[in-house]
C-alpha positions in Angstrom: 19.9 -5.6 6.4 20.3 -2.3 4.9 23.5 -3.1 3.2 21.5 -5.9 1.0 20.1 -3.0 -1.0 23.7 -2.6 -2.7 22.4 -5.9 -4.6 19.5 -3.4 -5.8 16.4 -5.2 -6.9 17.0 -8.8 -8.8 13.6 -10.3 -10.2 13.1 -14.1 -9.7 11.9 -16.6 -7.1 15.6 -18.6 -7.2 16.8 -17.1 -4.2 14.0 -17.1 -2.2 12.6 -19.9 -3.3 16.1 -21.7 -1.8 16.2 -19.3 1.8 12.5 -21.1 2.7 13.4 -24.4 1.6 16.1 -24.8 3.9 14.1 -22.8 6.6 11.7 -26.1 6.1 9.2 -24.4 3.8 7.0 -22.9 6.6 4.8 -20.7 4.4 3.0 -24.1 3.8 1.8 -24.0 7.5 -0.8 -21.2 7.1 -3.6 -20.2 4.7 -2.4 -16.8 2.6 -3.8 -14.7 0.6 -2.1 -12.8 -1.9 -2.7 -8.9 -2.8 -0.8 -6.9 -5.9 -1.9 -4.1 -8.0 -0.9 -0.3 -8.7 -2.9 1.3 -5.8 -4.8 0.4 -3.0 -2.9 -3.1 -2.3 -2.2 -1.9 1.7 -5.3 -0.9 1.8 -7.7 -4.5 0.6 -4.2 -6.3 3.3 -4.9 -4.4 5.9 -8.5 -4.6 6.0 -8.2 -8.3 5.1 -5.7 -8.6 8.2 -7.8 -7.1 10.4 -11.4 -9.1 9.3 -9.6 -11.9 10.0 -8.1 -11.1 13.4 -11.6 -9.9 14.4 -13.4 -13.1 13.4 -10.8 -14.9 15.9 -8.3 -16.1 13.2 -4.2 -15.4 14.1 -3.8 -13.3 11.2 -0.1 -12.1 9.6 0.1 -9.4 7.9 3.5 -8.1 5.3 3.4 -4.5 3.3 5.9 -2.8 2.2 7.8 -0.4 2.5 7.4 0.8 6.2 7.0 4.2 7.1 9.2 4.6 10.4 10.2 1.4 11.4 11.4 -1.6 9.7 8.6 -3.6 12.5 5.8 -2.2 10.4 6.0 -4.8 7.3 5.4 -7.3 9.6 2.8 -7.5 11.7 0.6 -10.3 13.9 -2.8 -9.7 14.7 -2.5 -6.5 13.8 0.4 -5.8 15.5 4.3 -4.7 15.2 6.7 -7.6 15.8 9.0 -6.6 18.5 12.4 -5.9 18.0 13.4 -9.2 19.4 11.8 -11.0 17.0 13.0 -8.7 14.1 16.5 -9.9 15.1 15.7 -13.6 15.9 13.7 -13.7 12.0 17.2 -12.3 10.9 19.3 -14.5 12.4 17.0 -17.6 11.1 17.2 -16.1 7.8 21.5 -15.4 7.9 22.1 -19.2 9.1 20.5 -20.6 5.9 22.0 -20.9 2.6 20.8 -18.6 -0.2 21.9 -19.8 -2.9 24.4 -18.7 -5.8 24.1 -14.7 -4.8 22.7 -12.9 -1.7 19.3 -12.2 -1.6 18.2 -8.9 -1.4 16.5 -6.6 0.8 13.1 -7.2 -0.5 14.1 -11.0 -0.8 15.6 -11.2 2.8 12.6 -8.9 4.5 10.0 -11.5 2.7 12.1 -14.4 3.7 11.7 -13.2 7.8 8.2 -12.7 7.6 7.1 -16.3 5.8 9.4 -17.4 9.1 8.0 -15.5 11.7 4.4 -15.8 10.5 5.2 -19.7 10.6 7.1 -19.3 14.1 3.7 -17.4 15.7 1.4 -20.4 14.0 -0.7 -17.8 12.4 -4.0 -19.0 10.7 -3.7 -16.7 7.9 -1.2 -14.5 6.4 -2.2 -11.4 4.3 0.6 -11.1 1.8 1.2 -7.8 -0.7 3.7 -8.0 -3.6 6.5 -5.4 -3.7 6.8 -5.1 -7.4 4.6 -6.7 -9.9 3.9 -10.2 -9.1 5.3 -13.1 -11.3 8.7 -12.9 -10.2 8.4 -10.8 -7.2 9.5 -12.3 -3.9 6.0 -13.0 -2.6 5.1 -15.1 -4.9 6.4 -18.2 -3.9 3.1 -18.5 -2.0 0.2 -20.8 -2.6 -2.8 -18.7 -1.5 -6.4 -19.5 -1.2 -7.1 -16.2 -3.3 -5.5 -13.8 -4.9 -6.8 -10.3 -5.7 -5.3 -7.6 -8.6 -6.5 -4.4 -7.6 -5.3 -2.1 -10.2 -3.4 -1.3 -13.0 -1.5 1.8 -14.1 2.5 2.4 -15.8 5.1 1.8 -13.2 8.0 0.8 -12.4 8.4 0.3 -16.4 12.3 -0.5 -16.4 11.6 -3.4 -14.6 7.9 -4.2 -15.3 7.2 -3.3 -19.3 6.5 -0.3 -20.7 2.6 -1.1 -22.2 -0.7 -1.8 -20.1 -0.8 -5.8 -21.4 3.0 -6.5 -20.2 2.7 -4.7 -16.4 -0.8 -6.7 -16.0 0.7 -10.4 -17.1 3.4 -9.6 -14.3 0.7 -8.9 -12.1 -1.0 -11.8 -13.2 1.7 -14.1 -12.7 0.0 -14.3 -9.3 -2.9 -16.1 -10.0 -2.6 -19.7 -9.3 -3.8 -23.2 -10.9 -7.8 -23.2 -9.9 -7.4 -20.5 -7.0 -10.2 -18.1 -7.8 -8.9 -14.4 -8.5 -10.4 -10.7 -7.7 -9.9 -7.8 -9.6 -10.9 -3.9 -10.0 -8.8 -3.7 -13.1 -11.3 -2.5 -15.6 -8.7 -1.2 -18.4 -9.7 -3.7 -22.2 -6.1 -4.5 -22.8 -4.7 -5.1 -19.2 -8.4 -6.7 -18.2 -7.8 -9.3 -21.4 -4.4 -10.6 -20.2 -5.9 -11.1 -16.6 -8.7 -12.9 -18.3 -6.6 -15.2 -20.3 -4.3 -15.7 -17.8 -7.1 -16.9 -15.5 -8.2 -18.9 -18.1 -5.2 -20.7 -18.6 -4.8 -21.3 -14.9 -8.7 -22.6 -14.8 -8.7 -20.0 -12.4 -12.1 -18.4 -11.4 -12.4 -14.6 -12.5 -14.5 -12.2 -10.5 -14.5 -8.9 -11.7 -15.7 -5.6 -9.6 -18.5 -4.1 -11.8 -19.2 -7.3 -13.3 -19.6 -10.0 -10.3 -19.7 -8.0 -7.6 -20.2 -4.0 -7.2 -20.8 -1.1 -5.0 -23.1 2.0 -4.5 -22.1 5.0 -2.6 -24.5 6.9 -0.9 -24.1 10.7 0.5 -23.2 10.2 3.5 -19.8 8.1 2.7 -21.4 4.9 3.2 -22.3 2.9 0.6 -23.8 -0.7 -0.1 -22.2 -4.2 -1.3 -23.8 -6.5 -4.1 -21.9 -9.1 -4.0 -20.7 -12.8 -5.7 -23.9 -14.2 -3.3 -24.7 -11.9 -0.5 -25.8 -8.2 -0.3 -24.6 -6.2 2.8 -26.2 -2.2 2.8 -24.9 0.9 5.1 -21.5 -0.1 4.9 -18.7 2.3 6.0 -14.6 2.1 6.1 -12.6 4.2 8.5 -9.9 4.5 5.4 -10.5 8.1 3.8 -11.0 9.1 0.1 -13.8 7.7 -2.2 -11.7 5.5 -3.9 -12.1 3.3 -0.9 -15.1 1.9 -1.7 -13.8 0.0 -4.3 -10.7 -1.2 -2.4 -14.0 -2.3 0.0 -15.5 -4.4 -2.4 -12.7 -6.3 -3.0 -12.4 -7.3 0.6 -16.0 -8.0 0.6 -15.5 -10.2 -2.0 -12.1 -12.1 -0.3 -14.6 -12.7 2.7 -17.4 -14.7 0.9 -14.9 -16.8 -1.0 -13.0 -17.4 2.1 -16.5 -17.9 4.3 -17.0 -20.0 0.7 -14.6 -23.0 1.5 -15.2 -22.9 5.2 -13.4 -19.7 6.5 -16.0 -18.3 9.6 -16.6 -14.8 8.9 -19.4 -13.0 10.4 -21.2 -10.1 9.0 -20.8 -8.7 11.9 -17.1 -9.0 11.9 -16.7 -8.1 8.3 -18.8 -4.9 9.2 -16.7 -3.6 12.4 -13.5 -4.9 10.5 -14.1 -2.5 8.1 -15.3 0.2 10.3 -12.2 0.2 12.5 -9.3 -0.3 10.1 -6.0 1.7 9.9 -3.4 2.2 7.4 -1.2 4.9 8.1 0.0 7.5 5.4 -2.4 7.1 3.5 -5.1 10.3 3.8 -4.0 10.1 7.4 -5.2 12.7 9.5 -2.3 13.4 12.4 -3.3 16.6 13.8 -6.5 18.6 14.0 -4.9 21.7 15.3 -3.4 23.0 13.0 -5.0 20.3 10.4 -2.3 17.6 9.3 -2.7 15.2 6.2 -0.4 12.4 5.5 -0.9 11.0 2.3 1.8 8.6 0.2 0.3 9.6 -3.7 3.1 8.2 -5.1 1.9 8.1 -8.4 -0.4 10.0 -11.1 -3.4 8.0 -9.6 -3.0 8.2 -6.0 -2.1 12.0 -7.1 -5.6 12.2 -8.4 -7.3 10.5 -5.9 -5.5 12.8 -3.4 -6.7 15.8 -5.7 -10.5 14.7 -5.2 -10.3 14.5 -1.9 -8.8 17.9 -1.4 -10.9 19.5 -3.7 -14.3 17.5 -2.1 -13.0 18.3 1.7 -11.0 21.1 1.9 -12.5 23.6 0.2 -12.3 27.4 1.8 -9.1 26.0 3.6 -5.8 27.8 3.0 -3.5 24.6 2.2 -0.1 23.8 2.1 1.9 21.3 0.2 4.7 19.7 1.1 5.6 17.5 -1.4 8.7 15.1 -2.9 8.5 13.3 -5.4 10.8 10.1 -6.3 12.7 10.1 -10.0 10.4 7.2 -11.8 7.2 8.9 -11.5 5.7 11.4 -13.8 6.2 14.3 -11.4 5.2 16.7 -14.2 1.5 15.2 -14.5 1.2 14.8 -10.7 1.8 18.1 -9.9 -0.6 19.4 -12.4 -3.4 18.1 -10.6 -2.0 19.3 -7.0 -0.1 22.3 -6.9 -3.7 24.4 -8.5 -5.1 23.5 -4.7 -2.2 24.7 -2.7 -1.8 28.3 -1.6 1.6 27.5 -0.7 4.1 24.6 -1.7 7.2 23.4 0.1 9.5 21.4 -2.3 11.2 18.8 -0.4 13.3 15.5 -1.0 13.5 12.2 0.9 16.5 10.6 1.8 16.7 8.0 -0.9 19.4 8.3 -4.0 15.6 8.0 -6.2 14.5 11.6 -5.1 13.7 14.1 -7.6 16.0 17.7 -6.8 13.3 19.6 -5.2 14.0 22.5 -7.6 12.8 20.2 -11.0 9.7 20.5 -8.7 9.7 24.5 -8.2 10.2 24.7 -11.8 6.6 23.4 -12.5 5.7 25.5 -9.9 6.7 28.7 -11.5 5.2 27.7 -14.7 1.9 27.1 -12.8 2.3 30.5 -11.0 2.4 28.8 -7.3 4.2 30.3 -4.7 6.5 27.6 -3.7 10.1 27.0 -1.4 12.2 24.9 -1.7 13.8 22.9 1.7 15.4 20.0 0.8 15.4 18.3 4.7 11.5 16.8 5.2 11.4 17.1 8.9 12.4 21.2 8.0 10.4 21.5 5.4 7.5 20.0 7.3 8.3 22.5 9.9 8.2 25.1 8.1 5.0 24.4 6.5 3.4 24.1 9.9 4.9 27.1 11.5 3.6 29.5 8.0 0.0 27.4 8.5 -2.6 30.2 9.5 -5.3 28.5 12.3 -8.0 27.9 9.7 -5.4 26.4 7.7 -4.3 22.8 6.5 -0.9 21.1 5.8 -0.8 18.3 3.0 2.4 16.1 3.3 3.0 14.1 -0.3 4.1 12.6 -3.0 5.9 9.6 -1.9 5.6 7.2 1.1 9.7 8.1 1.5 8.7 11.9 2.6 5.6 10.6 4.5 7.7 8.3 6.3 9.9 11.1 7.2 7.7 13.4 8.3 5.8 10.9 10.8 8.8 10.4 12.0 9.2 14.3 13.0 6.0 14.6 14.3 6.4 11.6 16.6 9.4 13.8 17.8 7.7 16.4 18.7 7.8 18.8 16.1 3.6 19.9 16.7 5.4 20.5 20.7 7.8 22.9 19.8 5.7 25.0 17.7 3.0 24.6 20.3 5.6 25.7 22.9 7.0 28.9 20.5 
């Protein structure tokens, strides 16, 4: 499948619109719901995915990209697909005829989940957009809702390069009468959502508007909603940022208990309590302290900053951090290298990494001691093996490098230096 990404990325729903007609169209077997946005889109899936699966619903779930293993993007009740079933989606996919071109990676990935989630006779499939939304991949879906959580610049060579033209491609997933959710609260990108919803004679809810939330001290925080009102809510997911990525779940649950989807509150409650999305403020080792976080862009960058700042503070920390070519690397590392006592420039394997040493350079002009190791699992090392016992490692910047370094963990890399 790898070799499909020498077709790069080709916007349009041609392609995959033909792969799932001659694989007998079996995204119309299940209800979906459909998630895009800057940030936070794994986040309102997964805690979707696993509501659902909790109320007693067979739930699918697809995210991209995955962090180790290919397995990860799709997922059944909250779990992996095996490899056997990997290679059987594949095969169904390979048999069928795509069309005037082959599909790409994105294309054929979406293509085997939409056939295994039909294959497993899910209930409901949880379904996040890989870029944008009008023409990406995913949205050759009908879903019951749809939810925009965010908007920032990205991806601008393939997206637009103002506010307006990245939100009507992320509006181009809202669907004729299908009511839509969104955090967006930016005037011009909030305007295009609204007349795009308009046009559609699509119901608009808006967080801060329709529904809301109030944090409280302790991390909690309580739910006014579209027509119920839940307090002492809580979300395993770290960072305060997650509280709005919560009320937009919140809100998915009453319209779906809305037009007849069985939700509990009590379900809803534990749902929240008990999801997991890894790399993403992921804690992975206490001893010494070990955070994964993607913040593969200025806001996740920021949000990552806030939650250093808020819950590290006293901590020696080091960074290890790489950084991919189409982000603002300059901007992002203004707001993290000022918290690190120590940096480690890496680079993911991906022809879209940034050379580490564009990275030190900032560093020097911010007067941070940084290194520069250009392998992740090394680099990670390293960072680990310099961390004093009161100390903290931070690995980020991009999912790529997280990726990577879970992957070196899970091979023991915490052993040997426990061993040494």
């Amino acid at each position: 499948m790898y070799g499909f990404r020498r077709f790069g990325i080709k916007l349009g729903l041609g392609t995959i619109r033909q792969i799932l007609t001659n694989l007998g169209n079996p995204q119309r077997d299940y209800t979906c719901i459909h998630v895009a946005g800057t940030n936070g889109k794994g986040s309102v899936a997964s805690s979707l995915a696993t509501i659902l699966r909790r109320a007693g619903y067979k739930t699918g779930l697809y995210t991209s990209p995955h962090l180790v293993r290919f397995n990860e993007r799709i997922q059944v009740n909250n779990r992996q697909i095996s490899n056997k079933n990997v290679l059987a989606a594949y095969n169904a996919v390979r048999q069928v005829h795509h069309g005037s071109r082959e599909p790409t990676f994105f294309e054929f990935a979406t293509a085997m989940a939409l056939y295994e989630f039909g294959r497993q006779r899910v209930d409901w499939a949880v379904i996040e957009t890989g870029m944008g939304g009008r023409l990406d991949a995913t949205n050759i879906i009908q879903p019951a809702v749809s939810i925009i959580t965010n908007i920032s610049l990205e991806h601008r060579e393939y997206l637009g390069h103002t506010l307006e033209q990245i939100a009507a491609e992320k509006a181009g997933i809202i669907k004729y009468r299908k009511p839509v959710l969104t955090a967006v609260r930016q005037k011009a990108a909030l305007g295009v959502i609204t007349e795009s919803a308009k046009a559609k004679k699509a119901p608009l809810f808006r967080l801060g508007r329709d529904f809301r939330i109030r944090r409280t001290p302790t991390g909690r925080f309580s739910y006014y909603g579209l027509k119920h009102n839940w307090s002492n809510l809580q979300t395993a997911l770290r960072g305060s940022h997650q509280a709005d990525n919560a009320a937009l779940v919140l809100a998915a649950c009453e319209l779906i208990s809305e037009r007849g989807g069985n939700l509990e509150p009590a379900d809803i409650r534990a749902g929240l309590r008990t999801n997991k999305w890894p790399g993403r403020l992921e804690t992975v080792s206490s001893e010494p302290m070990i955070i994964l976080d993607g913040a593969h862009n200025l806001a996740a960058a920021r949000n990552l900053a806030r939650f250093l700042s808020s819950n590290l503070t006293g901590r020696p920390l080091s960074l290890v951090i790489g950084i991919l070519d189409d982000k603002p690397y300059k901007a992002m590392l203004k707001f993290l290298l000022p918290l690190a006592n120590r940096v480690v420039m890496t680079r993911a394997r991906t022809g879209r990494a940034l050379n580490p040493r564009k990275l030190q350079k900032i560093a020097e002009q911010l007067r941070v001691d940084s290194v520069v190791i250009p392998d992740v699992a090394r680099a990670v090392k390293h960072a680990v093996d310099e961390c004093p016992p009161e100390g903290a490692v931070c690995i980020a910047g991009s999912l790529y490098v997280v990726g990577e370094a879970k992957e070196a963990l899970e091979k023991g890399l915490l052993e040997e230096k426990q061993s040494s």
